[in-house]
N, C-alpha and C positions, 0 to 999 in steps of 0.2 A: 495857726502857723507855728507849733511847737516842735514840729520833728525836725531833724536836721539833714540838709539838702546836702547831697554828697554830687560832684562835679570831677568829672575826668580832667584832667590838666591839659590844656588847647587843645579840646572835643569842644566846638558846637552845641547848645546844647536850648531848646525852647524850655523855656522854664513857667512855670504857670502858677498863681497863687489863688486863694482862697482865702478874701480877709472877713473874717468875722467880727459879733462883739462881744462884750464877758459873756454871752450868756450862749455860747456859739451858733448863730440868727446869720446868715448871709447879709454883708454892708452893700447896699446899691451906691455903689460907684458912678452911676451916670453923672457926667459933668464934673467930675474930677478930677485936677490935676497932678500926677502922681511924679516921683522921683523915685528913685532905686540907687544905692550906693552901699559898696562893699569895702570893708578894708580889715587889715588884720586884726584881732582883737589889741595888741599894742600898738599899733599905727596911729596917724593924724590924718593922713590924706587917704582917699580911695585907692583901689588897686584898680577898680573899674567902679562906670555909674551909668545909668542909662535916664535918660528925661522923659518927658512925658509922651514925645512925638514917635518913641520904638517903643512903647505899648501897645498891644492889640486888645482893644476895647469892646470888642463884640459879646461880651458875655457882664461886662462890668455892673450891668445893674439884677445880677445874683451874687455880684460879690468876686467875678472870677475875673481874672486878668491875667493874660502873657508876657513874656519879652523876652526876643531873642539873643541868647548868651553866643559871640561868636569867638571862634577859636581864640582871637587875641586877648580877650575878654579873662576866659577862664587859665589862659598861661601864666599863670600864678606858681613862685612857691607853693608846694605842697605843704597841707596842713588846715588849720581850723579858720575861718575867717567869721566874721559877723556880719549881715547886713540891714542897713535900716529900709522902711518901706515907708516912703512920706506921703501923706494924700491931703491934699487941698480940698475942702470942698466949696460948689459952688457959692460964693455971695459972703466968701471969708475974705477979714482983709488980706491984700498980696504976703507974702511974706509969713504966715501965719496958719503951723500946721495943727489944726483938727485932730489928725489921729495921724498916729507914728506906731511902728507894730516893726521889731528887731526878729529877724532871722539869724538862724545858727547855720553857716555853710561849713563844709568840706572838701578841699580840691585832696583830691589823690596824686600820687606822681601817674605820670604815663607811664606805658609800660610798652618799651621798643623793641623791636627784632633784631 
């Protein structure tokens, strides 16, 4: 997950990942509880985050997982944000993330008629 995810400014938008490990091996995600949160690179709080119940999980154990970004979502300030990808795995204690894997996003401004 090294490139950077470029996002129209409130466009919709499914976004899908592909988490691997150093050795880029697809992660089987089956039974994994995940978290997604975005926020500016100087910020403290989110601009947005999504929990684990708006992932779509049908492909999670090659590693691949969705979720859908919706227009409110990416109505951001234009510009660079970062976002962390948290994943739980099964049989860890609550509270206590396994693997953490930081994305580099981009909201564009919209562009109006």
């Amino acid at each position: 997950m090294a490139e950077i995810i470029t996002l129209k400014q409130g466009e919709a938008k499914l976004l899908t990942l592909t988490v691997t490990d150093e050795n880029g091996a697809a992660v089987n995600l089956s039974g994994c509880t995940l978290f997604l949160g975005v926020k500016s690179p100087k910020g403290e709080d989110y601009a947005f985050s999504k929990d684990h119940s708006a992932f779509d999980l049908d492909h999670a154990d090659q590693g691949i997982i969705s979720v859908f970004l919706g227009d409110t979502d990416t109505n951001q300030t234009p510009g660079p944000y970062v976002g962390e990808l948290k994943v739980i795995f099964p049989g860890a204690a609550p509270n206590t993330v396994e693997k953490s894997s930081d994305l580099a996003l981009t909201i564009e401004r919209a562009v109006t008629a």
